[in-house]
C-alpha positions as CSV (number, residue, x, y, z in Angstrom):
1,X,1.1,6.2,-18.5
2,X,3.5,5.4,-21.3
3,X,3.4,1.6,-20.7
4,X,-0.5,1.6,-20.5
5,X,-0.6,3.4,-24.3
6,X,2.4,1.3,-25.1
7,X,0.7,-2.3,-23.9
8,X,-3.1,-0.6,-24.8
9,X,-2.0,-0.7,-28.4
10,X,-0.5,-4.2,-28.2
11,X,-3.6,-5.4,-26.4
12,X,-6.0,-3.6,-29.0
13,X,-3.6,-5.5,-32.0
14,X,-4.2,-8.4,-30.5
15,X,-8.1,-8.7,-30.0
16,X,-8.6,-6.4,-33.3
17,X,-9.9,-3.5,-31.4
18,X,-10.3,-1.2,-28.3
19,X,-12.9,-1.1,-25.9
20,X,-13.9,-0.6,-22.5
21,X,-13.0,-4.2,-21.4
22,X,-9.4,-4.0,-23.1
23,X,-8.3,-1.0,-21.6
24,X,-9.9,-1.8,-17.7
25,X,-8.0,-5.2,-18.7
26,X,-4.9,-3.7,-19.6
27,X,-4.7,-0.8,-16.4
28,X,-5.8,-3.8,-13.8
29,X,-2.5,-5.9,-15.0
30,X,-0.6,-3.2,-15.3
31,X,-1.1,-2.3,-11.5
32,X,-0.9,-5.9,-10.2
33,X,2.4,-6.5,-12.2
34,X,3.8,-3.5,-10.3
35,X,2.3,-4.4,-7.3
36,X,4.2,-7.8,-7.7
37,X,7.6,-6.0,-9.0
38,X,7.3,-7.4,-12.1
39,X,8.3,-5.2,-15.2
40,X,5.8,-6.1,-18.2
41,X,8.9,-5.3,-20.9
42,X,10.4,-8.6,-19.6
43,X,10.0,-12.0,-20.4
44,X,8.1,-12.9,-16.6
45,X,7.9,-16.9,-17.2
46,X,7.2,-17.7,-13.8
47,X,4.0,-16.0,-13.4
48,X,0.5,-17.7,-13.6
49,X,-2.4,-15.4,-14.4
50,X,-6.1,-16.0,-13.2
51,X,-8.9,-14.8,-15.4
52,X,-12.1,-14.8,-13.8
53,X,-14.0,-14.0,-16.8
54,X,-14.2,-14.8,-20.4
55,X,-14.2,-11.7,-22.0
56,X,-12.2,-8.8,-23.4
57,X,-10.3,-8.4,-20.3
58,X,-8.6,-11.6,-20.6
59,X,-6.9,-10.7,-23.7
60,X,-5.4,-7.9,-21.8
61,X,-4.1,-10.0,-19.2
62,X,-2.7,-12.8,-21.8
63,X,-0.8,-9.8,-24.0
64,X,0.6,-8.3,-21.0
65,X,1.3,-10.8,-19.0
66,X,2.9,-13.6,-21.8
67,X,0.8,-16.0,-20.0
68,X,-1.5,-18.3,-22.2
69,X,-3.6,-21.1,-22.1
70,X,-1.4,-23.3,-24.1
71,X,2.3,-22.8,-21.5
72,X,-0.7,-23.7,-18.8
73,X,0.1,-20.1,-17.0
74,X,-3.2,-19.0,-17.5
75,X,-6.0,-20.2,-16.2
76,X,-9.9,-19.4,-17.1
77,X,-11.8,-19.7,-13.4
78,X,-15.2,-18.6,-14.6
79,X,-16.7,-16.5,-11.8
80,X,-18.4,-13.9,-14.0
81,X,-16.1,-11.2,-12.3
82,X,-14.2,-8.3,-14.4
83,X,-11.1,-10.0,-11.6
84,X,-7.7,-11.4,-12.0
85,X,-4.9,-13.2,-10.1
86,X,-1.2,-12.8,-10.7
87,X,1.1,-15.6,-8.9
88,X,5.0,-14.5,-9.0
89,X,5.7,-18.0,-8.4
90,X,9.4,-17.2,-7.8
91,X,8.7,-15.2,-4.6
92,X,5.2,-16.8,-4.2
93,X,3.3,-13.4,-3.9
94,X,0.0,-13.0,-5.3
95,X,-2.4,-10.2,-5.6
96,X,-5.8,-10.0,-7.2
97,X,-7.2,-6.9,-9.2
98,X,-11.1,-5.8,-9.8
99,X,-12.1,-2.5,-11.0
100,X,-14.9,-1.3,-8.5
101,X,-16.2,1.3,-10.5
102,X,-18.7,0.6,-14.1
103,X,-18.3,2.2,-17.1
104,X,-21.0,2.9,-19.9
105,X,-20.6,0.7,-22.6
106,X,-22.8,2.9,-24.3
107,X,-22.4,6.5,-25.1
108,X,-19.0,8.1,-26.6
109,X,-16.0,5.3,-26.2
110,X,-13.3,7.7,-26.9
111,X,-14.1,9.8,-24.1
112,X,-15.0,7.0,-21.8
113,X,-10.8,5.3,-22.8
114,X,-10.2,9.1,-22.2
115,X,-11.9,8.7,-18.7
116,X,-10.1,5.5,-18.2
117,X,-6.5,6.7,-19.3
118,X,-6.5,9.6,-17.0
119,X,-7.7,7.9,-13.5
120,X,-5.0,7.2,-11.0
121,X,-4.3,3.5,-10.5
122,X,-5.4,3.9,-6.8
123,X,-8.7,5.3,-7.6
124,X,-9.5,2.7,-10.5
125,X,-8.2,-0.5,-9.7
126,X,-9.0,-3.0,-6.1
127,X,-6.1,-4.3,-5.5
128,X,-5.4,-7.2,-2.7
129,X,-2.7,-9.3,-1.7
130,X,-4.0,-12.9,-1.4
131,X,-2.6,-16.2,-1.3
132,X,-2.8,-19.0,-4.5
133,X,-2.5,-22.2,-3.9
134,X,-1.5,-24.2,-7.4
135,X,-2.6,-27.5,-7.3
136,X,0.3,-29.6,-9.0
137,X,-1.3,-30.9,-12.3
138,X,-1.9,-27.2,-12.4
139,X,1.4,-26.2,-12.6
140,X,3.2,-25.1,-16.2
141,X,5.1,-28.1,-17.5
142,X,4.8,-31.7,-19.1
143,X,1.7,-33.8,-18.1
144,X,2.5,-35.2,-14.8
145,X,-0.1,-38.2,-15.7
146,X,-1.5,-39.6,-18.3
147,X,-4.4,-41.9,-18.2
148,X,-7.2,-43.8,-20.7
149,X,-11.2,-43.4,-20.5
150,X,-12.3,-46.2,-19.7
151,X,-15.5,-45.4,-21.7
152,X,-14.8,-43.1,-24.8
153,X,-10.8,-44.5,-24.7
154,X,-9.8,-40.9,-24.7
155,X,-6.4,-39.6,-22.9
156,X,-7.2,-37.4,-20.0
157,X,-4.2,-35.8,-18.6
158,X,-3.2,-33.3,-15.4
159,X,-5.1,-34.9,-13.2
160,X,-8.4,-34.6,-14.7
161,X,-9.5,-37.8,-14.6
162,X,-13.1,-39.3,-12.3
163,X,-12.4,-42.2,-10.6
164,X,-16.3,-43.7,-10.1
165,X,-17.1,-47.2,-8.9
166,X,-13.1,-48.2,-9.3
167,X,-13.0,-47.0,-12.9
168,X,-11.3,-44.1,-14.7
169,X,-13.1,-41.7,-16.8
170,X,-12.8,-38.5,-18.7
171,X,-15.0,-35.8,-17.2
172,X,-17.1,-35.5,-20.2
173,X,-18.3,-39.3,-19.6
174,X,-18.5,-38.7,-15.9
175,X,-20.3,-35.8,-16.1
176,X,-21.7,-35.3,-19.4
177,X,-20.2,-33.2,-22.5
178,X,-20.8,-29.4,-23.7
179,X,-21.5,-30.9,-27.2
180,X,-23.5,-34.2,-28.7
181,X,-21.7,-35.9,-31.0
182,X,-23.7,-36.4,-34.6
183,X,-24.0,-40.2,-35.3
184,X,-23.8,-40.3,-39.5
């Protein structure tokens, strides 16, 4: 239990707080790095983390893992689920973690970290070994291409490119953008 207060108080550092989300985070990597013989003291550059939600949670998994968005090892699939994937890309094992069980947000949070802190890691986390398969432009590293919108000009790189009626667009101008740009 040492590591979980020790990577707990990093965690809580880090997002500027404790809560329910940060400490389920932090027990749920915790177990799959052991699961995947992985010692969260170390450096562990070869692992890719899956977040399947974006919330508290995934600040746990990003402090104890080492994995960001930035060296490409994490990776935001937005399912909705309180889930994650680690990939030991040096052995290739991977195993995913969900915690089964719901805690009241509302109500006393001390007691329900207190709750959280003194469940076994069998009875609190879903652990399951599955296989990942990392699509190449997904992988940590230099762009492997780099390409032009042919509509907004923009770079698009890792693969992320449309190609529609023989030209090469941006998904944003394939698909449409999360934002409207103000004309002034």
């Amino acid at each position: 239990m040492e590591d979980y207060e020790y990577f707990l108080n990093k965690v809580k550092d880090f997002h500027g707080g404790t809560c329910t989300g940060i400490a389920l985070g932090t027990r749920m990597t915790l177990a799959a790095m052991r699961r995947l013989g992985l010692d969260p003291h170390r450096k562990n550059k070869n692992i890719i983390a899956y977040a399947e939600i974006d919330r508290c949670m995934t600040d746990a998994v990003l402090v104890v893992t080492g994995c960001s968005l930035g060296r490409r090892s994490l990776k935001h699939v937005d399912y909705g689920k309180f889930a994650m994937t680690l990939v030991n890309q040096t052995t290739g094992k991977a195993v995913r973690a969900t915690i089964e069980r719901v805690f009241s947000s509302k109500g006393d949070k001390d007691e329900t970290l207190r709750e959280i802190a003194a469940i076994s890691d069998e009875e609190l986390v879903t652990l399951h070994d599955v296989e990942v398969t990392i699509p190449e432009y997904d992988l940590p590293g230099s762009p492997g291409r780099a390409v032009f919108c042919s509509a907004c000009g923009e770079r698009v790189v890792d693969g992320r490119d449309v190609r529609r009626d023989g030209v090469t667009l941006c998904r944003g101008c394939a698909n449409g953008t999360y934002y409207t740009e103000i004309k002034g």
